[in-house]
C-alpha positions as CSV (number, residue, x, y, z in Angstrom):
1,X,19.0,-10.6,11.0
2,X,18.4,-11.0,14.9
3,X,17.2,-8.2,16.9
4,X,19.5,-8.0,20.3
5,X,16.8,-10.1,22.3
6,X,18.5,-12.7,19.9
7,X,14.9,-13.1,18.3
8,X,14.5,-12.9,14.4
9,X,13.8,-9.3,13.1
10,X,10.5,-9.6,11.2
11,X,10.3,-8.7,7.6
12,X,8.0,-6.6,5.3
13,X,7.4,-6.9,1.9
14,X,6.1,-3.4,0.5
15,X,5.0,-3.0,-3.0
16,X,5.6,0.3,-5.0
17,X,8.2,1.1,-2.6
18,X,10.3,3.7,-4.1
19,X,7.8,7.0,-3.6
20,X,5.1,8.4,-2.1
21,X,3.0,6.0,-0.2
22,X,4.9,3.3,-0.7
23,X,8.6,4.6,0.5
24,X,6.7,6.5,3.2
25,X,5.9,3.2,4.8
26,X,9.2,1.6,3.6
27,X,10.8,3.9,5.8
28,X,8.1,3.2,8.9
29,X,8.9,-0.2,9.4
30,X,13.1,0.4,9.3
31,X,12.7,2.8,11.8
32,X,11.4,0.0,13.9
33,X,14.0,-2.1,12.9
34,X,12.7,-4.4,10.3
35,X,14.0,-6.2,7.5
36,X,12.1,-4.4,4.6
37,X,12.0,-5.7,0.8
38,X,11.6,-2.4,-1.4
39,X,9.6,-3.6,-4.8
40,X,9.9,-0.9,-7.4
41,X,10.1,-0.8,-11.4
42,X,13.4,-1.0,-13.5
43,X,14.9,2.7,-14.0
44,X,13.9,3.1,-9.9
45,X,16.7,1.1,-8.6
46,X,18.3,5.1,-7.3
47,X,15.3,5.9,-5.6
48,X,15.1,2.9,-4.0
49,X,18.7,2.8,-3.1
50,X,17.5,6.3,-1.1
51,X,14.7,4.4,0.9
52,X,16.9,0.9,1.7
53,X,19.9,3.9,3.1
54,X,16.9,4.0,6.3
55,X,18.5,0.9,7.4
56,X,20.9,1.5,9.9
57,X,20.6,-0.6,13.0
58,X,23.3,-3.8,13.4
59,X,21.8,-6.6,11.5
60,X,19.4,-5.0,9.6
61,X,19.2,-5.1,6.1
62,X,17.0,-3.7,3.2
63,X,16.7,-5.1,0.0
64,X,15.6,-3.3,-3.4
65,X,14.1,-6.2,-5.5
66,X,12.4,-5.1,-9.4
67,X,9.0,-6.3,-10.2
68,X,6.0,-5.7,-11.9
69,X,3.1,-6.4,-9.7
70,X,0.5,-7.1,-13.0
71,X,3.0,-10.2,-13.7
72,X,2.0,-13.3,-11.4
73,X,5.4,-14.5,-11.8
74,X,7.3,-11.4,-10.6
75,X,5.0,-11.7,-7.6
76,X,5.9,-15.3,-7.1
77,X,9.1,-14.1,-6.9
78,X,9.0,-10.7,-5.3
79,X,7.7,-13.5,-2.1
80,X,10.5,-15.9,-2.6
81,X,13.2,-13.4,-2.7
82,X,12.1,-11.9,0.6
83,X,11.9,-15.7,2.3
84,X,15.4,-16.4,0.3
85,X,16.9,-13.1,1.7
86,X,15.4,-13.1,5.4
87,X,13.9,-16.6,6.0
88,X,10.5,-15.3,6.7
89,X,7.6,-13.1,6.0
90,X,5.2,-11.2,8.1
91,X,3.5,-8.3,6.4
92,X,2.7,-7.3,3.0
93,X,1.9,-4.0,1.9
94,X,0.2,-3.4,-1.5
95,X,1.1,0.2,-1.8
96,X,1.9,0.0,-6.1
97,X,-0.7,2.1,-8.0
98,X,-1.7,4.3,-11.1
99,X,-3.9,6.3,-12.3
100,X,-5.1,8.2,-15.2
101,X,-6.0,12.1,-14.9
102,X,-9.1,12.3,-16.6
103,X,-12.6,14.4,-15.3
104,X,-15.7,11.7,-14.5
105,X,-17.8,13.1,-16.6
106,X,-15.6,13.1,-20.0
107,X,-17.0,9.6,-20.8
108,X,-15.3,9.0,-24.2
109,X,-11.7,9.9,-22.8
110,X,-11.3,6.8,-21.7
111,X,-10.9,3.6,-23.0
112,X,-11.9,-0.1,-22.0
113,X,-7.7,-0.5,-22.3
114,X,-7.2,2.7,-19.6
115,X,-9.1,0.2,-17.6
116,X,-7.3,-2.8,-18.3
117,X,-4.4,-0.8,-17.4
118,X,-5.2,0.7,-14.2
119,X,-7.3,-2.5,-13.0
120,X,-3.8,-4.6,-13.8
121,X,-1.8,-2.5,-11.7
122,X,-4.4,-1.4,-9.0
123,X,-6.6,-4.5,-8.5
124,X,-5.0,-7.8,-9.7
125,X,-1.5,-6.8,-8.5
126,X,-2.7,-6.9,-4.9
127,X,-4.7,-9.9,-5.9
128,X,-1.6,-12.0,-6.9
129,X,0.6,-10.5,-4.4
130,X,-1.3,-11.6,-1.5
131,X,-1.8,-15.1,-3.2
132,X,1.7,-15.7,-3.7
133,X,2.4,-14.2,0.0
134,X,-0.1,-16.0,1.5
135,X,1.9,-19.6,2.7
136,X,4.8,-17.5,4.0
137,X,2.7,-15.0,6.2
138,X,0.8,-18.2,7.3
139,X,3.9,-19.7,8.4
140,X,5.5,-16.8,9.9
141,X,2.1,-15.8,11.7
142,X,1.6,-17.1,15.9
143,X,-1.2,-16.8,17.7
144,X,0.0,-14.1,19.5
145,X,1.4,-11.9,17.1
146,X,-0.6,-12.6,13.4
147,X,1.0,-11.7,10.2
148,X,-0.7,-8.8,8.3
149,X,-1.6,-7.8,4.9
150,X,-2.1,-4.1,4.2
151,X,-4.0,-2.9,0.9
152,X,-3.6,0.8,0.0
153,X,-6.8,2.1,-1.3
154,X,-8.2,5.5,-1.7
155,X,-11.4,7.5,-0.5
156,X,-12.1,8.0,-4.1
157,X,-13.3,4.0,-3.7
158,X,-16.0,4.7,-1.1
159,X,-17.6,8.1,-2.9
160,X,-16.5,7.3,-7.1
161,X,-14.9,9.8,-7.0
162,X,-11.3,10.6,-7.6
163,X,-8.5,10.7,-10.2
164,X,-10.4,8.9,-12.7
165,X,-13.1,6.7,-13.2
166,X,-11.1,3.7,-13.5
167,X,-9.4,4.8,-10.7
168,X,-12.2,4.6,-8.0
169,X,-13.5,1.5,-9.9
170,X,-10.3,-0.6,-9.0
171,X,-10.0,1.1,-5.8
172,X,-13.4,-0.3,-4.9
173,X,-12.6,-3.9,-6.3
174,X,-9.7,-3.0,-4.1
175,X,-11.6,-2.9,-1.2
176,X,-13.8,-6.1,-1.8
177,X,-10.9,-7.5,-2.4
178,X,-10.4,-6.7,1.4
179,X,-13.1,-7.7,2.6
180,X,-12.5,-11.2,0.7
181,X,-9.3,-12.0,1.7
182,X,-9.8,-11.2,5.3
183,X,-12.2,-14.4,5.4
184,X,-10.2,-16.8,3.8
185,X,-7.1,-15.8,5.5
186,X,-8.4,-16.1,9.0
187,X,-7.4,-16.7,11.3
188,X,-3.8,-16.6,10.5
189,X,-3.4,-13.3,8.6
190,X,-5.6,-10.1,9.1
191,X,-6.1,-8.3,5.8
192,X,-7.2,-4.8,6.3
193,X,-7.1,-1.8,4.0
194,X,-6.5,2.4,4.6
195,X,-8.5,4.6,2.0
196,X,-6.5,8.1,2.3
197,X,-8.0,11.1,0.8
198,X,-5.8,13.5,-1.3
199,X,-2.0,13.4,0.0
200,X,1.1,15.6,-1.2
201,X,3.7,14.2,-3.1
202,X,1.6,11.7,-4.4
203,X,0.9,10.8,-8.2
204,X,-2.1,13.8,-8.2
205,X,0.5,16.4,-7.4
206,X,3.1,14.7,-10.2
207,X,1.0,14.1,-13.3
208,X,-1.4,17.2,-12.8
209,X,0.3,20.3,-10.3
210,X,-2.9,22.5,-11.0
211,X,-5.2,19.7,-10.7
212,X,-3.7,18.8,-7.2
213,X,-3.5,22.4,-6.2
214,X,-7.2,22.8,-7.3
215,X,-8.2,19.8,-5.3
216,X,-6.1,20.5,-2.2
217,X,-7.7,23.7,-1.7
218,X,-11.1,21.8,-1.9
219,X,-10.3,19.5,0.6
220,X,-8.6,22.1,2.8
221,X,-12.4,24.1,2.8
222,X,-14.7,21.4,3.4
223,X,-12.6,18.9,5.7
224,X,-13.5,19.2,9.4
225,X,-9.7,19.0,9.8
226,X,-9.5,21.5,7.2
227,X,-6.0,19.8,6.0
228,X,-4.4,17.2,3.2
229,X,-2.2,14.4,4.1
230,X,1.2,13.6,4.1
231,X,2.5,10.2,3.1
232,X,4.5,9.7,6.2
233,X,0.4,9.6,8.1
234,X,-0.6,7.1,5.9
235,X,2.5,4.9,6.4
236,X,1.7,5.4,10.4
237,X,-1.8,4.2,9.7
238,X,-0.5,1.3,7.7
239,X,2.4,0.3,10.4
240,X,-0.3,0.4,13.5
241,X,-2.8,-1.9,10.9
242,X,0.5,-4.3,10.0
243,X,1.6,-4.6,13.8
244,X,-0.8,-3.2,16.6
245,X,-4.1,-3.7,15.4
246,X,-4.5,-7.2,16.8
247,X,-8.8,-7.2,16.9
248,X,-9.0,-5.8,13.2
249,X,-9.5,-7.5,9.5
250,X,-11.4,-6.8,6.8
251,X,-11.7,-3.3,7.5
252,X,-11.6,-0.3,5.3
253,X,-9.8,2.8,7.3
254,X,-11.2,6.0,6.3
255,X,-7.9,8.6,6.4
256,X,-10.3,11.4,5.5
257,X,-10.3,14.3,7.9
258,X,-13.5,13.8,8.8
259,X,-14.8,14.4,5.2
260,X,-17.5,11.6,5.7
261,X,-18.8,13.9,8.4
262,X,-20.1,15.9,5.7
263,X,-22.9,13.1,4.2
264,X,-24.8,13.9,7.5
């Protein structure tokens, strides 16, 4: 639990930690030798097991701990088994997300309970993570090195675009969300948020392989860049926003490849 300057290893708290995003950025933080708490669903516990392997260093220690981010009370407890397990908490990233595959413009495919959904998992999830993290990353933060809260959002939240309607929609709320937080967290935790565009093994490339193949080849033509993303980036983004990125909060990170180039 000490690092070998005899100083407390600092822990993270990741959300939808066992794949894509999520166990991309798992994996960032124990390569720098933090005490990381994997969140994941029941029937996960193997994939999770995979990610918490990362931690190798003496006295480090990862823990796998199920929860469903739409309950307030798994959240409640997600926080207190990380302060139970490590005594602190100093970043939380709210990396757990769905979709639903469905085209914008097929209006009556979805459903006022496909928004309920998604909004449950994508939008209050982070909202009642963060509220039950809050007191523990106020009381691990220092003015010299502030705790940090890291929402994953999408690109699909700045240009409605996207998975699904819903999708962008809670991706968006996602974002105000942000921008909300960041205010009434200040000074003792920076909120900040990364809006990735279209990455592999991601939930695109699972629920839909000619849908992500379609849209991968879109985004390889008319990105500056002229490339998709890779999870491992986005956890690099997320790791420099959680730990390096001391003047920022309350902002949205664009991880587009220059696609907002092309509104000029």
């Amino acid at each position: 639990m000490t690092t070998t300057s005899d100083q407390p290893r600092r822990v993270a708290l990741i959300t939808g930690a066992a794949s894509g995003i999520g166990a991309a950025t798992a994996r960032r933080f124990l390569r720098e030798g933090w005490q990381v708490v994997i969140n994941h669903l029941d029937g996960q516990q193997d994939a999770a097991q995979a990610v918490a392997a990362g931690a190798g260093a003496p006295g480090q220690r990862a823990i796998g701990v199920v929860g469903d981010v739409t309950l307030d009370a798994d959240c409640v407890r997600l926080v207190q088994e990380a302060v139970d397990a490590f005594g602190r908490l100093d970043v939380l990233v709210n990396a757990a997300g769905i979709s639903k595959m469905v085209p914008h413009d097929r209006l009556h495919d979805i459903s006022a309970e496909d928004f309920q959904r998604i909004y449950a998992v994508n939008t209050i999830g982070p909202f009642q993570m963060i509220r039950a993290a809050a007191p523990a990353l106020k009381a691990a933060s220092t003015e010299s090195q502030r705790s940090a809260v890291v929402n994953v959002s999408s690109r699909a939240a700045l240009m409605g675009s996207g998975s699904s309607m819903p999708y962008a929609c809670s991706k968006a709320a996602v974002n105000a969300l942000t921008l909300s937080m960041a205010r009434v967290l200040a000074p003792a935790v920076r909120v900040n948020a990364v809006c990735p565009a279209l990455t592999e093994q991601g939930f695109v490339e699972r629920l839909a392989p000619e849908s992500f193949a379609q849209r991968r080849a879109h985004q390889i033509q008319v990105s500056p860049l002229h490339r998709i993303g890779h999870p491992d980036e986005v956890a690099e983004s997320i790791h420099w926003l959680a730990t390096a990125a001391s003047m920022m909060t309350g902002a949205l990170v664009e991880l587009d490849f220059g696609m907002h180039l092309n509104a000029v």
